[in-house]
VMD Tcl script that draws the C-alpha trace (Angstrom):
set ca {
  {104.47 70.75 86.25}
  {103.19 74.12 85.37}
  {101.52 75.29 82.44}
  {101.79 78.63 81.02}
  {99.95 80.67 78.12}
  {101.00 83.99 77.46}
  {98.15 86.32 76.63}
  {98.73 89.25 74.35}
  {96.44 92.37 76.21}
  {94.31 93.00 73.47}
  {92.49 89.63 73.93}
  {92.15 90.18 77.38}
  {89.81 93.26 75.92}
  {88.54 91.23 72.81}
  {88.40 87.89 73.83}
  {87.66 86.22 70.33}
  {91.66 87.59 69.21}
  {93.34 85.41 71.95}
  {93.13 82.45 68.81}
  {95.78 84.78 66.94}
  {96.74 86.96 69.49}
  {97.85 84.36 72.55}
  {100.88 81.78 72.42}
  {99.16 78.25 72.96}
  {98.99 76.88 76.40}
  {102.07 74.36 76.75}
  {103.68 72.70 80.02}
  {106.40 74.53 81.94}
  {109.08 72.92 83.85}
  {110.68 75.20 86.94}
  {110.16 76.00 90.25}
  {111.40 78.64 92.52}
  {114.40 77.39 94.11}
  {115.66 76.13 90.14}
  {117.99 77.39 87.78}
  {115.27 77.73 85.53}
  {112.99 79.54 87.82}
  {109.29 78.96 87.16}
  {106.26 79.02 89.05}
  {102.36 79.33 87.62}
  {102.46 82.63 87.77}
  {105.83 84.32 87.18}
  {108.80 82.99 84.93}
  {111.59 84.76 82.96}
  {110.88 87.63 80.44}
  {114.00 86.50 78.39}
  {117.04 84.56 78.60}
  {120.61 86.27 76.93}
  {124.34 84.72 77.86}
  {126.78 86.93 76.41}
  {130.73 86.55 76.69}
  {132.51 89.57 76.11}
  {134.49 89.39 72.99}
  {132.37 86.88 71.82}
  {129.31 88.46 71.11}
  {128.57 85.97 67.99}
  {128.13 83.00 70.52}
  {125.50 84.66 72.69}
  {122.17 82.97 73.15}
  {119.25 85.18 73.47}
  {115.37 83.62 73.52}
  {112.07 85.97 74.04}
  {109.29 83.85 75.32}
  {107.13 84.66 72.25}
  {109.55 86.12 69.07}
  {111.29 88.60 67.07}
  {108.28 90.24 66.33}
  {105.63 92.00 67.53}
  {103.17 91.99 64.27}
  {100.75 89.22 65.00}
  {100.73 88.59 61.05}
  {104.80 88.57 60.56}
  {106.63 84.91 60.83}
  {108.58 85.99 63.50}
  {105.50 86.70 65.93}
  {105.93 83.12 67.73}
  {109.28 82.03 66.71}
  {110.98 81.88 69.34}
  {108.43 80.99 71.62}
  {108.96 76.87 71.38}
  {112.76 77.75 72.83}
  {111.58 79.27 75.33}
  {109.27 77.16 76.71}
  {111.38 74.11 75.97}
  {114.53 75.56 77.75}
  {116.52 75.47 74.61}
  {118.84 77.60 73.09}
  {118.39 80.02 69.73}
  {121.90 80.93 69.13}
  {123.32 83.92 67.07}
  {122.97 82.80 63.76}
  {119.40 81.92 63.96}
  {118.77 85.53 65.53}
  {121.19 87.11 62.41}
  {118.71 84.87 60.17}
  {116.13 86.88 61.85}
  {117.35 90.12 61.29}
  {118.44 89.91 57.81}
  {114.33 89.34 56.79}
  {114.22 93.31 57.87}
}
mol new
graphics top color blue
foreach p $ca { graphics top sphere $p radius 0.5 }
foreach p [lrange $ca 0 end-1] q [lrange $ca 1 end] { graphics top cylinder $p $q radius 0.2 }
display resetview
């Protein structure tokens, strides 16, 4: 099993903002030859199924969240889908969007 940390690059520069900056390190499952492909250095950037016609059924997860304001609720929201394989479907992301 892998494990994977995804480091925002301003605490690559300041290393003493990766606390509030980084997601937290947490095990990956995947390899190459998987569905969920995976590997200690490379993984997927997002995951979105979409049906046509029935767009309010799609599932859509970011590997860290909605947003990109390390001080909004929605900075690392979605990261515990990701890394857990699971699904956010389109209400929770319509939950999201109606806090803007």
């Amino acid at each position: 099993m892998h494990t994977v940390q995804l480091q925002h690059p301003f605490s690559r520069v300041f290393p003493w903002l990766g606390f509030f900056l980084n997601m937290p390190q947490q095990p990956l499952n995947g390899c190459t030859y998987c569905v969920r492909v995976a590997t200690a250095d490379f993984g997927a950037s997002m995951r979105l199924v979409v049906s046509p016609g029935h767009e309010d059924k799609m599932i859509l997860v970011t590997p860290t969240g909605q947003s990109g304001h390390p001080l909004s609720t929605h900075y690392q929201d979605r990261f515990p889908y990701w890394v857990n394989g699971k699904k956010c479907t389109s209400f929770q992301i319509l939950k999201t969007q109606s806090c803007y």
